[in-house]
C-alpha positions in Angstrom: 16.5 -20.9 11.4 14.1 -19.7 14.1 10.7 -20.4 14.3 8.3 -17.5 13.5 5.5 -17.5 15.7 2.5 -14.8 15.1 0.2 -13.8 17.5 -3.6 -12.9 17.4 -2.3 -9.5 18.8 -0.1 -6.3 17.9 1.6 -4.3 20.2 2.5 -0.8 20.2 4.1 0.2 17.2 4.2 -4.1 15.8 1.0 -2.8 13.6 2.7 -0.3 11.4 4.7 -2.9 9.9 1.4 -4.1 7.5 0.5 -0.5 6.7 -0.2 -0.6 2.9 -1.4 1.8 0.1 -4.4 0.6 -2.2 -3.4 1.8 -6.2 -6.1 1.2 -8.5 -5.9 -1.6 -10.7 -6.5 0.4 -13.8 -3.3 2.5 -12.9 -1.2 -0.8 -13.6 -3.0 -2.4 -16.4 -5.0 0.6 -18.4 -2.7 1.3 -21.4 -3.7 5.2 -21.5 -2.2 4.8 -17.8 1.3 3.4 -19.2 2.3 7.0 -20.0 2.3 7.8 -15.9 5.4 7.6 -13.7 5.1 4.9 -11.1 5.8 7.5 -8.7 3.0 9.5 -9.7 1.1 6.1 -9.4 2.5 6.2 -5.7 1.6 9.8 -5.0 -2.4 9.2 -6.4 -2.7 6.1 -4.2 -1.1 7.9 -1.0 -3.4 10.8 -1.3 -6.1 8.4 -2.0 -5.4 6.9 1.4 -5.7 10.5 3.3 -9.0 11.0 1.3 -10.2 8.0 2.9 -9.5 9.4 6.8 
């Protein structure tokens, strides 16, 4: 197996591989949530993301 070695450093496009999207924690665990579609769970925490440009 080869050895993984990270770097204090990203190049060029190395950074969009840790891109993430924030969802709530009441989206998962609120039961009046349970009712909503995970992708509709997506979709809120996508445009949340814009929101926050």
């Amino acid at each position: 197996m080869p050895e993984i070695i990270l770097s204090d450093y990203f190049y060029g496009d190395e950074s969009e591989e840790f891109i993430y999207f924030k969802i709530p924690r009441l989206l998962i665990t609120d039961q009046k949530f349970k009712h909503v579609s995970t992708d509709a769970k997506l979709l809120y925490s996508m445009l949340l993301d814009r929101m926050g440009l």
